[in-house]
mmJSON file of the N, C-alpha and C atoms, coordinates in Angstrom:
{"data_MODEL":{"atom_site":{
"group_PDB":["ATOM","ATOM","ATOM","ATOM","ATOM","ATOM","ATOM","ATOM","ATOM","ATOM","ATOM","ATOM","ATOM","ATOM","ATOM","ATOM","ATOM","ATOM","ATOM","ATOM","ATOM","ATOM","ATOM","ATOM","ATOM","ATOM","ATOM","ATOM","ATOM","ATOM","ATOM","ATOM","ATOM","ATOM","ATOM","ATOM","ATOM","ATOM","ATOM","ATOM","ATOM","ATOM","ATOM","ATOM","ATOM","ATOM","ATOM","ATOM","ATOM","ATOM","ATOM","ATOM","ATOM","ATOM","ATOM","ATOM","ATOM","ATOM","ATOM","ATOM","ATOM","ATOM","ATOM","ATOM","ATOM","ATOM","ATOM","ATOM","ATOM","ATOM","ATOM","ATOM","ATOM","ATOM","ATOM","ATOM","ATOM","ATOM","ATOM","ATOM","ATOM","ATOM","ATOM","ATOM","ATOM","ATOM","ATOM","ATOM","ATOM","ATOM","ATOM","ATOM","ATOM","ATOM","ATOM","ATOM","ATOM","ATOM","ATOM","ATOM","ATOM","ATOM","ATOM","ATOM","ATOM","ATOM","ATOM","ATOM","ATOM","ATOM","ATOM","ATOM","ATOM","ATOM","ATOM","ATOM","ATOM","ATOM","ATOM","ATOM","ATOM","ATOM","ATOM","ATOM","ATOM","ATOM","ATOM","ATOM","ATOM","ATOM","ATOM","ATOM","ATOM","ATOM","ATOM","ATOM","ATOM","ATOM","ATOM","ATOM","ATOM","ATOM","ATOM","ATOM","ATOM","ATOM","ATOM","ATOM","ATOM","ATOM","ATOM","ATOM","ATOM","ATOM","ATOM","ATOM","ATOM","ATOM","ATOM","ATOM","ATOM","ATOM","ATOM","ATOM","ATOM","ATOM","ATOM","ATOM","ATOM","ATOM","ATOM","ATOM","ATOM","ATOM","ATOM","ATOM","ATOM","ATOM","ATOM","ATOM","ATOM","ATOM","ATOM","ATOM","ATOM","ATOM","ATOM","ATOM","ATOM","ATOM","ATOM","ATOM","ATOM","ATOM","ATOM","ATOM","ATOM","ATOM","ATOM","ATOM","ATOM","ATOM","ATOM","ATOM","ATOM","ATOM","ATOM","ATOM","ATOM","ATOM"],
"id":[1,2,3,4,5,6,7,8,9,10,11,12,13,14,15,16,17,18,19,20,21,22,23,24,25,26,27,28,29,30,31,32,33,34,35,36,37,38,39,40,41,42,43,44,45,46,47,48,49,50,51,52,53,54,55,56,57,58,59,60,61,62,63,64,65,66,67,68,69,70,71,72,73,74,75,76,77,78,79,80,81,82,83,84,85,86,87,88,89,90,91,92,93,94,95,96,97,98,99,100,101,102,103,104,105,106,107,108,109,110,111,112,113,114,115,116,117,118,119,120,121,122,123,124,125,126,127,128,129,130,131,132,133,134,135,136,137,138,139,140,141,142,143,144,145,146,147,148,149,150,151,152,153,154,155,156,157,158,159,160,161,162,163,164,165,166,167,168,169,170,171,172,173,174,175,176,177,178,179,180,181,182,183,184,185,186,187,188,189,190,191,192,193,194,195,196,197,198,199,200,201,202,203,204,205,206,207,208,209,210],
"type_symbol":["N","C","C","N","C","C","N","C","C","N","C","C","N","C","C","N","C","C","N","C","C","N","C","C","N","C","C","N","C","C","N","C","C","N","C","C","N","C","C","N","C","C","N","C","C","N","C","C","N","C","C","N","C","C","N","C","C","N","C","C","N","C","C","N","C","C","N","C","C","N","C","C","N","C","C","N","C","C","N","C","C","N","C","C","N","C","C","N","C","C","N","C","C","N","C","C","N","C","C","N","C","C","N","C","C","N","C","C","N","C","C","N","C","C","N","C","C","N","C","C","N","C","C","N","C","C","N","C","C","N","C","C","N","C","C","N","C","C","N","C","C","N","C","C","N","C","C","N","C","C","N","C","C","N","C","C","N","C","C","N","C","C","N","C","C","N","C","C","N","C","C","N","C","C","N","C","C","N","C","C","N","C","C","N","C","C","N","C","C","N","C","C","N","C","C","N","C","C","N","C","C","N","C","C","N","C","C","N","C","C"],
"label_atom_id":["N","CA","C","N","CA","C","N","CA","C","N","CA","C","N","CA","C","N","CA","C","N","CA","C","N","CA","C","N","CA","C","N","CA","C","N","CA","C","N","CA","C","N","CA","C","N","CA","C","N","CA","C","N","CA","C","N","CA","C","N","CA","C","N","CA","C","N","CA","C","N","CA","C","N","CA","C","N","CA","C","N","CA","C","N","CA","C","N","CA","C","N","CA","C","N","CA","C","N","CA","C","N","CA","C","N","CA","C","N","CA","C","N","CA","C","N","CA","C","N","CA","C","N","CA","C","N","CA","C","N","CA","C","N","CA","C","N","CA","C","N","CA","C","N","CA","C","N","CA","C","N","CA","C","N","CA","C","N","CA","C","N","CA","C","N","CA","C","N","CA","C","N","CA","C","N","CA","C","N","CA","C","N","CA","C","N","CA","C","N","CA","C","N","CA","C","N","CA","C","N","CA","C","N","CA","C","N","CA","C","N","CA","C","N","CA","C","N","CA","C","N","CA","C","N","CA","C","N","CA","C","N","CA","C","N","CA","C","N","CA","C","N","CA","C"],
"label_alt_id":[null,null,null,null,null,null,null,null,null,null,null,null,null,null,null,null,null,null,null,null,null,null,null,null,null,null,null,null,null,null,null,null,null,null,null,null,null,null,null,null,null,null,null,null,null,null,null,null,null,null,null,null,null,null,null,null,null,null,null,null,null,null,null,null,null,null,null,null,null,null,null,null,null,null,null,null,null,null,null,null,null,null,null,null,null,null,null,null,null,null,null,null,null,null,null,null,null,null,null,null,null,null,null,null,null,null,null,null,null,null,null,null,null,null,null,null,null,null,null,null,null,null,null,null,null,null,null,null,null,null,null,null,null,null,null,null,null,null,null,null,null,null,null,null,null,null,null,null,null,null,null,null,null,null,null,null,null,null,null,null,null,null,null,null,null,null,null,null,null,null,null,null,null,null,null,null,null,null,null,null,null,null,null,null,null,null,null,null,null,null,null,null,null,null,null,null,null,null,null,null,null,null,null,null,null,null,null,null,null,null],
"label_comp_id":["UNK","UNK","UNK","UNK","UNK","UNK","UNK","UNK","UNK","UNK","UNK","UNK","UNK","UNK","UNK","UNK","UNK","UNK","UNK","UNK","UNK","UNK","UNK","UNK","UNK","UNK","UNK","UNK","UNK","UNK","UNK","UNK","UNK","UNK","UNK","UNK","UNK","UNK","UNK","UNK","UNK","UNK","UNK","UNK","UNK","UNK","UNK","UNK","UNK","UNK","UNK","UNK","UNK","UNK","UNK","UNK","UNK","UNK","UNK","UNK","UNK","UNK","UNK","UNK","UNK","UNK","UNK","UNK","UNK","UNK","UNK","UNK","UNK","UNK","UNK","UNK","UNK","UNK","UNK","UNK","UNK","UNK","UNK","UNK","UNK","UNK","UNK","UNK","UNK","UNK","UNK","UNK","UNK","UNK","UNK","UNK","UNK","UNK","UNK","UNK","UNK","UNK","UNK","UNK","UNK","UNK","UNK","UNK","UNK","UNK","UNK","UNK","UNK","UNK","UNK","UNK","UNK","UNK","UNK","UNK","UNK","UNK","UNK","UNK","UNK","UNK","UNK","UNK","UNK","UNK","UNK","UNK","UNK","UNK","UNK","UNK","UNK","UNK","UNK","UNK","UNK","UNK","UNK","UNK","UNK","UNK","UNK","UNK","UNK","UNK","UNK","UNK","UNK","UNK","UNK","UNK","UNK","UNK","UNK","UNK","UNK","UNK","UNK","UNK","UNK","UNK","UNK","UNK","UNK","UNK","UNK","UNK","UNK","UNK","UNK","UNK","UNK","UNK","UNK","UNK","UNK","UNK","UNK","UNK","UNK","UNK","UNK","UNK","UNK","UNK","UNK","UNK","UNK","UNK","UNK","UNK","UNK","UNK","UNK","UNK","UNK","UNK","UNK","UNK","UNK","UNK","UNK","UNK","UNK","UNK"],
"label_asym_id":["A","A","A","A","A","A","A","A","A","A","A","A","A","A","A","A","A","A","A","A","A","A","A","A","A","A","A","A","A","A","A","A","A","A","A","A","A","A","A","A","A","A","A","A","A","A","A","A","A","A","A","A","A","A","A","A","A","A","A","A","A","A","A","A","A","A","A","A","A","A","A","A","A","A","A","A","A","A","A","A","A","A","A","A","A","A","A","A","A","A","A","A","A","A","A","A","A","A","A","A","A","A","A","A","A","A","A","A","A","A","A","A","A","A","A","A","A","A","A","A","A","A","A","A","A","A","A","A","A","A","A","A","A","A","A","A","A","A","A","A","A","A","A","A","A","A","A","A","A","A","A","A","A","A","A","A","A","A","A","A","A","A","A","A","A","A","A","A","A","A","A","A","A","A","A","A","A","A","A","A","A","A","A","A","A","A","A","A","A","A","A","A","A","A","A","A","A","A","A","A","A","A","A","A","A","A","A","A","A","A"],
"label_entity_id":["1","1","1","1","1","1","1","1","1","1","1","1","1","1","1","1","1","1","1","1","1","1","1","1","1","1","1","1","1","1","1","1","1","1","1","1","1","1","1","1","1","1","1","1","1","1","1","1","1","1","1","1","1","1","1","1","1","1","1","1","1","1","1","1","1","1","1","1","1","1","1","1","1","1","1","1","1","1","1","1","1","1","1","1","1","1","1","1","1","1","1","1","1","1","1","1","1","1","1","1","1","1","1","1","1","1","1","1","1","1","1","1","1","1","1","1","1","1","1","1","1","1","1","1","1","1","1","1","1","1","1","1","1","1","1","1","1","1","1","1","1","1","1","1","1","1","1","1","1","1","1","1","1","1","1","1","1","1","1","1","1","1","1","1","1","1","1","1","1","1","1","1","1","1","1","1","1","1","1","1","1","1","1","1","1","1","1","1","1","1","1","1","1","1","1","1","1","1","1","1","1","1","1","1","1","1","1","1","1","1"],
"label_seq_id":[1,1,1,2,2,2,3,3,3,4,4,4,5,5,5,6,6,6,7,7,7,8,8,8,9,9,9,10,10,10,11,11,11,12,12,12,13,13,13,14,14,14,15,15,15,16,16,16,17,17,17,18,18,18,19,19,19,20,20,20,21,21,21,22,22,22,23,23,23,24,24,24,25,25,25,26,26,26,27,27,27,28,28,28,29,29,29,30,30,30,31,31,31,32,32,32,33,33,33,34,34,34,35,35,35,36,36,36,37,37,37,38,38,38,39,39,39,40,40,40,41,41,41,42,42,42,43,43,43,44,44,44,45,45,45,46,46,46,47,47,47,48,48,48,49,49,49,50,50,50,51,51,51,52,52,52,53,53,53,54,54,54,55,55,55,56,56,56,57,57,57,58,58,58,59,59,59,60,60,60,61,61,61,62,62,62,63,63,63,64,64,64,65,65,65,66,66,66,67,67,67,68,68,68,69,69,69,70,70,70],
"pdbx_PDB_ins_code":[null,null,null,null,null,null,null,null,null,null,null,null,null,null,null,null,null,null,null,null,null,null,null,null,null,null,null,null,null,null,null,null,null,null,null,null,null,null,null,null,null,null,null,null,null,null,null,null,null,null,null,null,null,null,null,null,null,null,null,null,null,null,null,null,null,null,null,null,null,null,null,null,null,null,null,null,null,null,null,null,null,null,null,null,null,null,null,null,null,null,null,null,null,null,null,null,null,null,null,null,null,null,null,null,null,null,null,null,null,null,null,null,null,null,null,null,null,null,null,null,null,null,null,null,null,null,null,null,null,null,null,null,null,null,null,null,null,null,null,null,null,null,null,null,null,null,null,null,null,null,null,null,null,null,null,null,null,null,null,null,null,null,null,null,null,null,null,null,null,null,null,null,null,null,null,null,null,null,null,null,null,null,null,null,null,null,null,null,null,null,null,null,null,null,null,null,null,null,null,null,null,null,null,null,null,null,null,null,null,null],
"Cartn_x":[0.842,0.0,0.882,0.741,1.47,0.99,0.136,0.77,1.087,2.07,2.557,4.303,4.471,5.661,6.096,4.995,5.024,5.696,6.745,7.099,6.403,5.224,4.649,5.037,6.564,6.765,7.366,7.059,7.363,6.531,6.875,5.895,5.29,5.444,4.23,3.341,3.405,2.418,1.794,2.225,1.697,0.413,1.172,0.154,-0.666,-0.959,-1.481,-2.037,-1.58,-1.566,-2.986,-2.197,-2.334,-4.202,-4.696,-6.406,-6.717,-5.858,-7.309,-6.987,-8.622,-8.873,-8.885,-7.691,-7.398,-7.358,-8.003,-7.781,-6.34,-6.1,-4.598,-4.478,-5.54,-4.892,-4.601,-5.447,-4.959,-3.558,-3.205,-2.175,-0.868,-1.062,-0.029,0.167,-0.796,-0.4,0.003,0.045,0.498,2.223,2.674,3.834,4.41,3.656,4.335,4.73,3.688,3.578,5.074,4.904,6.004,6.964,7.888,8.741,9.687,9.402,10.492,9.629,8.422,7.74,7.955,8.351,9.51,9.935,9.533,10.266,11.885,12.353,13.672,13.311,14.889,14.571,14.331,13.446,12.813,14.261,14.281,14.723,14.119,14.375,13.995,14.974,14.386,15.069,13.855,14.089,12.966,11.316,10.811,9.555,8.886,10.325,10.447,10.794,10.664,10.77,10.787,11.709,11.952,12.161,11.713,11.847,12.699,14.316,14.952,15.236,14.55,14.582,14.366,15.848,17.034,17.344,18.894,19.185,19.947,20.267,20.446,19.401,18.115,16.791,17.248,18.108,18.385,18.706,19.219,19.721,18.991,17.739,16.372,16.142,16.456,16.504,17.683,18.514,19.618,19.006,18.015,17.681,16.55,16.795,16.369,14.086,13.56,12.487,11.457,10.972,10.187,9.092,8.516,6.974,6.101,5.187,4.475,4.342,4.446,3.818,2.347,2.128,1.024,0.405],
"Cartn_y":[-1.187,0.0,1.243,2.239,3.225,4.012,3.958,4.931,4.089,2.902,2.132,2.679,3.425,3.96,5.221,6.017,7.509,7.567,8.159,8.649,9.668,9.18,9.707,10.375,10.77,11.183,12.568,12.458,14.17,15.269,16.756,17.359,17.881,17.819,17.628,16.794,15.832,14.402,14.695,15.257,15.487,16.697,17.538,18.828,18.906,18.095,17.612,16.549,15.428,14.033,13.189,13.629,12.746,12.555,11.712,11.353,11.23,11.506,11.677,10.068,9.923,8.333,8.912,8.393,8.113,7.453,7.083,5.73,5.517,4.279,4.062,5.321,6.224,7.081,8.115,8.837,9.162,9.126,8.343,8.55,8.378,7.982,7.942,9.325,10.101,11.732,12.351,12.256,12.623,12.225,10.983,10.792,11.168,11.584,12.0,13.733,14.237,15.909,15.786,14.64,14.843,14.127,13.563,12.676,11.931,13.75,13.499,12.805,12.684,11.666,10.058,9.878,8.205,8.039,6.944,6.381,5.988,5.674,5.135,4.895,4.863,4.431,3.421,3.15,1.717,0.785,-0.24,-0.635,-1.704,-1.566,-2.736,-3.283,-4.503,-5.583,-6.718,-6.542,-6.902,-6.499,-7.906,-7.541,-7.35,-7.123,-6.939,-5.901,-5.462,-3.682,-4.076,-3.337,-3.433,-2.304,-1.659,-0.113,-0.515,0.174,-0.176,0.376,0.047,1.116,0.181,-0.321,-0.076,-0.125,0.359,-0.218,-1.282,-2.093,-3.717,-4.343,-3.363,-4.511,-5.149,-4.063,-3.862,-5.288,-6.361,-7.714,-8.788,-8.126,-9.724,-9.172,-8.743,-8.542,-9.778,-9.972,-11.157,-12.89,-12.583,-13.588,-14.338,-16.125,-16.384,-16.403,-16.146,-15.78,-17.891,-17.775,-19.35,-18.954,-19.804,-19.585,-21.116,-20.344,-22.079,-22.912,-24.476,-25.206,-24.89,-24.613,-25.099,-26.466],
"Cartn_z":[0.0,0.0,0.0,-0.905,-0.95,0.335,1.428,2.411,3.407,3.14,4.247,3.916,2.955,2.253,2.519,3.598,3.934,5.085,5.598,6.577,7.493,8.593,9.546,10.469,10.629,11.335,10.921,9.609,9.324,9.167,9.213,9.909,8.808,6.828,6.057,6.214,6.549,6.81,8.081,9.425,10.139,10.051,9.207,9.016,7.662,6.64,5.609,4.878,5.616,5.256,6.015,7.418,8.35,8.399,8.772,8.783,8.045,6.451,5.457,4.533,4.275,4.45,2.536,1.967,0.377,-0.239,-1.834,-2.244,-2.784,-3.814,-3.989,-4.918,-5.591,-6.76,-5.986,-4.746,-4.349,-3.229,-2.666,-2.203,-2.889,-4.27,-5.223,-5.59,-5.509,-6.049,-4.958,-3.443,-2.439,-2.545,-2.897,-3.051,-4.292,-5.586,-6.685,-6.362,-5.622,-5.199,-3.811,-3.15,-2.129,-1.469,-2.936,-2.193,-1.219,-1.009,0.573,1.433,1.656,2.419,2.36,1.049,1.516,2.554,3.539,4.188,3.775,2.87,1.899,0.47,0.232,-1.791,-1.751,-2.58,-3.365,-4.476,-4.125,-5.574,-6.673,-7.42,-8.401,-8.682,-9.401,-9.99,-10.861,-12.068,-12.952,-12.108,-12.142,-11.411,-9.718,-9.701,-8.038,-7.051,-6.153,-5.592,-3.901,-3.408,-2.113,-1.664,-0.513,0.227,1.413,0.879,1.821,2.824,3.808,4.994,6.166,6.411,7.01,5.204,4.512,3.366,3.438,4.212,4.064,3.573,3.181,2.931,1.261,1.198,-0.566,-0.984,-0.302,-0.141,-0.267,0.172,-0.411,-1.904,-2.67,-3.76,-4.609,-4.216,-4.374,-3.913,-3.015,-2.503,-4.116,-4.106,-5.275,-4.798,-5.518,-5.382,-5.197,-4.491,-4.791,-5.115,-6.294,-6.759,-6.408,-5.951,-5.684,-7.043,-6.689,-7.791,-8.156,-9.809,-9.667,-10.891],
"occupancy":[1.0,1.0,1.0,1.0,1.0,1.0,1.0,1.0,1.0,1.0,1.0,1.0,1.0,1.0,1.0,1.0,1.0,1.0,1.0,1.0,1.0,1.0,1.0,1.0,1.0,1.0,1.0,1.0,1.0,1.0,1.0,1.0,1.0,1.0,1.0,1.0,1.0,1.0,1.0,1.0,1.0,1.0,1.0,1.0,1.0,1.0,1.0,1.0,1.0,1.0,1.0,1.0,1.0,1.0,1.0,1.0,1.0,1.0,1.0,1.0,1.0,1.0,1.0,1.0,1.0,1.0,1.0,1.0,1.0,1.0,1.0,1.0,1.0,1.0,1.0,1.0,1.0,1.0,1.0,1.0,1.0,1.0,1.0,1.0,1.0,1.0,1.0,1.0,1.0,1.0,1.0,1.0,1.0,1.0,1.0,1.0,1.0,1.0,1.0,1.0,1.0,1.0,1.0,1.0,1.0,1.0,1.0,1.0,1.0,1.0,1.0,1.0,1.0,1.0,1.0,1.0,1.0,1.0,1.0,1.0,1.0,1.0,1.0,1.0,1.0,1.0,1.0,1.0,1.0,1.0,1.0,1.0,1.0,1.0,1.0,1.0,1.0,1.0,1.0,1.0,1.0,1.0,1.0,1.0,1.0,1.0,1.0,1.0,1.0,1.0,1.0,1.0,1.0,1.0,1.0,1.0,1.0,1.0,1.0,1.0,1.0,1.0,1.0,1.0,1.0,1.0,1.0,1.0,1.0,1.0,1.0,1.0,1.0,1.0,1.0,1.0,1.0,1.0,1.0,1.0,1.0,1.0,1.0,1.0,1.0,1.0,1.0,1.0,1.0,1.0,1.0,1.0,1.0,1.0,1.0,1.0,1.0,1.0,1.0,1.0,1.0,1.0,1.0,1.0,1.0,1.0,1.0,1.0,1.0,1.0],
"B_iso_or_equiv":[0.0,0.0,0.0,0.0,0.0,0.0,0.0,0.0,0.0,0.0,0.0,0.0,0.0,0.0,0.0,0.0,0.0,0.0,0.0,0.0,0.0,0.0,0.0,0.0,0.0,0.0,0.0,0.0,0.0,0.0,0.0,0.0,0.0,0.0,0.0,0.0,0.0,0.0,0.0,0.0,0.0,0.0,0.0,0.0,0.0,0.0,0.0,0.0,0.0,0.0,0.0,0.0,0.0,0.0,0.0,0.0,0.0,0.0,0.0,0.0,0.0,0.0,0.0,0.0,0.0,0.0,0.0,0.0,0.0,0.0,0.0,0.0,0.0,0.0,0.0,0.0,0.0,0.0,0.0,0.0,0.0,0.0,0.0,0.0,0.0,0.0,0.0,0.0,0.0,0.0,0.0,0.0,0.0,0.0,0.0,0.0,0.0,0.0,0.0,0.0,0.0,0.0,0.0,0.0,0.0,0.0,0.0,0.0,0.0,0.0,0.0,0.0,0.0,0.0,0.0,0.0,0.0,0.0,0.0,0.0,0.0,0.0,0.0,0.0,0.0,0.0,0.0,0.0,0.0,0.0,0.0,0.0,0.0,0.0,0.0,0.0,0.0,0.0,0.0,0.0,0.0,0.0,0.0,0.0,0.0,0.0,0.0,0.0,0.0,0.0,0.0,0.0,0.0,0.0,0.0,0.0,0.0,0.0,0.0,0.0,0.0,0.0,0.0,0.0,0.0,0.0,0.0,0.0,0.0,0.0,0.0,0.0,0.0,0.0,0.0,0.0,0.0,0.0,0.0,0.0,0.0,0.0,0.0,0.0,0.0,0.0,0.0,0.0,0.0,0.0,0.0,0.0,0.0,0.0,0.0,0.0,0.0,0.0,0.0,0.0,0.0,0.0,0.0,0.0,0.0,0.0,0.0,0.0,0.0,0.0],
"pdbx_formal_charge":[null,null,null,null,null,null,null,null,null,null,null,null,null,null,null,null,null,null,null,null,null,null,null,null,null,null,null,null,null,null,null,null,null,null,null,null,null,null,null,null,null,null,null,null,null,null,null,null,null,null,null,null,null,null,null,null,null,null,null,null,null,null,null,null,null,null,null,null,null,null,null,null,null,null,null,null,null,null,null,null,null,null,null,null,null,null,null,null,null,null,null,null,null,null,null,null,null,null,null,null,null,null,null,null,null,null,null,null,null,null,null,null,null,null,null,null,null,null,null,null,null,null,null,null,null,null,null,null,null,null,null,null,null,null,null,null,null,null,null,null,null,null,null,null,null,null,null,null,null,null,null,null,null,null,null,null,null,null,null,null,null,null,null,null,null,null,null,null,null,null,null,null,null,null,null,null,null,null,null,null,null,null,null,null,null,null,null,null,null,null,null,null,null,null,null,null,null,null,null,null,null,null,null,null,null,null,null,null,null,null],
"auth_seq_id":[1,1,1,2,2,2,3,3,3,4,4,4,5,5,5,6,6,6,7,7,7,8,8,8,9,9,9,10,10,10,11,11,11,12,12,12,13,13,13,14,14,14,15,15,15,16,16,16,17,17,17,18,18,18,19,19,19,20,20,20,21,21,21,22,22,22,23,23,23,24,24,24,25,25,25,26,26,26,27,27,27,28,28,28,29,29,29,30,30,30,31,31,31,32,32,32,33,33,33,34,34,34,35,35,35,36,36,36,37,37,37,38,38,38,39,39,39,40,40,40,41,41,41,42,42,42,43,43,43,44,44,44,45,45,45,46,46,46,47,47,47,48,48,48,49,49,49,50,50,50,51,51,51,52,52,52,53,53,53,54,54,54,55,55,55,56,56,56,57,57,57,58,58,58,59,59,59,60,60,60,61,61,61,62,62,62,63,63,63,64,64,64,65,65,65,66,66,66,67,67,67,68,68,68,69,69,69,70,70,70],
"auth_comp_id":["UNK","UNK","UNK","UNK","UNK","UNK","UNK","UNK","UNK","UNK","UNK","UNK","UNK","UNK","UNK","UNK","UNK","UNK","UNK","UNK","UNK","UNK","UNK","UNK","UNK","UNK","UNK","UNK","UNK","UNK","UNK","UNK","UNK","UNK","UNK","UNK","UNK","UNK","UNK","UNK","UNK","UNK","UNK","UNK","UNK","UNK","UNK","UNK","UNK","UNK","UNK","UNK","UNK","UNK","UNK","UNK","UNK","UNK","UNK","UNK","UNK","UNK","UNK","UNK","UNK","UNK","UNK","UNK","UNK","UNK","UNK","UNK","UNK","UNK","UNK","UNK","UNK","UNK","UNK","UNK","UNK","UNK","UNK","UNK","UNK","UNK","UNK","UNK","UNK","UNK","UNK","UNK","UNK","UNK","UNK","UNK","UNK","UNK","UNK","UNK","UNK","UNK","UNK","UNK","UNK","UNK","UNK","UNK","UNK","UNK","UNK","UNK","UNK","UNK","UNK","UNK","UNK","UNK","UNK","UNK","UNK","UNK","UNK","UNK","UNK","UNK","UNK","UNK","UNK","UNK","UNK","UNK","UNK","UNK","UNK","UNK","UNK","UNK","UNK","UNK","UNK","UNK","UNK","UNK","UNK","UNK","UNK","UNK","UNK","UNK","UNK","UNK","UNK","UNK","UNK","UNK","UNK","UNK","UNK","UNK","UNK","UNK","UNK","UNK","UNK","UNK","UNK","UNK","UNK","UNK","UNK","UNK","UNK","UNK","UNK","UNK","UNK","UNK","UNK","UNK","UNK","UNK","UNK","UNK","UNK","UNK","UNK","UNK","UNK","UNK","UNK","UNK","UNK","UNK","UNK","UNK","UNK","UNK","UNK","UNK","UNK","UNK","UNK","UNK","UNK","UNK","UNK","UNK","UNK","UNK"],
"auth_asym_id":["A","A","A","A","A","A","A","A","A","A","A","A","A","A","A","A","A","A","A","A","A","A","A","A","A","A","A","A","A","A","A","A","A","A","A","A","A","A","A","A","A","A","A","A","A","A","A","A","A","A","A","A","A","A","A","A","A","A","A","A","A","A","A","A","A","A","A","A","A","A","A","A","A","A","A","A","A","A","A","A","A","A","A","A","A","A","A","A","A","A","A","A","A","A","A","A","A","A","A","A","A","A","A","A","A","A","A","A","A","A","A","A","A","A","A","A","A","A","A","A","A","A","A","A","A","A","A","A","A","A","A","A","A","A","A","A","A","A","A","A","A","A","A","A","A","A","A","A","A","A","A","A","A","A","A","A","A","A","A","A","A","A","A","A","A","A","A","A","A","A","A","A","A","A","A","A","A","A","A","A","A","A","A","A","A","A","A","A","A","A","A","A","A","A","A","A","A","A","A","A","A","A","A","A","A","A","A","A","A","A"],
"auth_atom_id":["N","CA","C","N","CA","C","N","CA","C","N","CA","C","N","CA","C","N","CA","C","N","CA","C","N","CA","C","N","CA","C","N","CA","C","N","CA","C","N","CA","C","N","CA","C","N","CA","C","N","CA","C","N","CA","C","N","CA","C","N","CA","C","N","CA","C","N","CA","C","N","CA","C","N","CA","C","N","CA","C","N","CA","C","N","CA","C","N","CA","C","N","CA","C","N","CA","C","N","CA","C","N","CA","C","N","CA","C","N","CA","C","N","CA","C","N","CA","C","N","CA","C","N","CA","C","N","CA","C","N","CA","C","N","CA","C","N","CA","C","N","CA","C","N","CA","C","N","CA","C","N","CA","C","N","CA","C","N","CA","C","N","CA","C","N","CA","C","N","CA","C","N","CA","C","N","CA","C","N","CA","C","N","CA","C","N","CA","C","N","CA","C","N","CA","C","N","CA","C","N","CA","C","N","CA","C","N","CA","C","N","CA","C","N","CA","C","N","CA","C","N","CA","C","N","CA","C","N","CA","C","N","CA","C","N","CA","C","N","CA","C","N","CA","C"],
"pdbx_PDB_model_num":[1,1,1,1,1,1,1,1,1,1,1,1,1,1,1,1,1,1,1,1,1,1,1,1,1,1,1,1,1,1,1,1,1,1,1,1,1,1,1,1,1,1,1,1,1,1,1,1,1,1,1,1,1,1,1,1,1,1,1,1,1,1,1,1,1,1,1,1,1,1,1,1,1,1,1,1,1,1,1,1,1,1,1,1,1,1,1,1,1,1,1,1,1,1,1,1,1,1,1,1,1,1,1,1,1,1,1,1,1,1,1,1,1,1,1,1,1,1,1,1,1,1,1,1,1,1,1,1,1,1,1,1,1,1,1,1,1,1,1,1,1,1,1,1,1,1,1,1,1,1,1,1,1,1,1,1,1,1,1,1,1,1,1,1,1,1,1,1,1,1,1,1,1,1,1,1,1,1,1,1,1,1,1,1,1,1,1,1,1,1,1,1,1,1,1,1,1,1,1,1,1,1,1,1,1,1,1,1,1,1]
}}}
C-alpha cells in the first residue's frame, strides 16, 4: 500500500496528510507531489521492488524468489 511507504513522522504528513482516508490514486499523487515523504529508496530488480529502509533490505533482492507449484 502506498501509504505504508510515507514517513509519519514528518511534519508535512503530520500537518497535511495525516487522517485523510485516500484511495490508492490518491495517495499515489500525495507521493508523486512529495517525495520526501519516503520512508527510503525503493529498488527494483525486474519484477520486483523493495523499500529499503534499514538499506540492508536492498539484499532480499539477491535472494532467489520461490513460486508455488502449480
Amino acid at each position: 500500500r502506498p501509504k505504508d511507504l510515507l514517513n509519519r513522522a514528518d511534519p508535512y504528513y503530520q500537518q497535511h496528510v495525516r487522517g485523510r482516508d485516500l484511495n490508492m490514486e490518491g495517495w499515489l499523487d500525495v507521493l508523486a507531489r512529495n517525495p520526501r515523504l519516503l520512508k527510503g529508496p525503493i529498488a527494483l530488480l525486474g519484477d520486483r521492488a523493495v523499500l529499503c529502509e534499514p538499506p540492508s533490505l536492498i539484499y532480499q533482492l539477491t535472494k532467489p524468489v520461490v513460486r508455488p507449484v502449480e
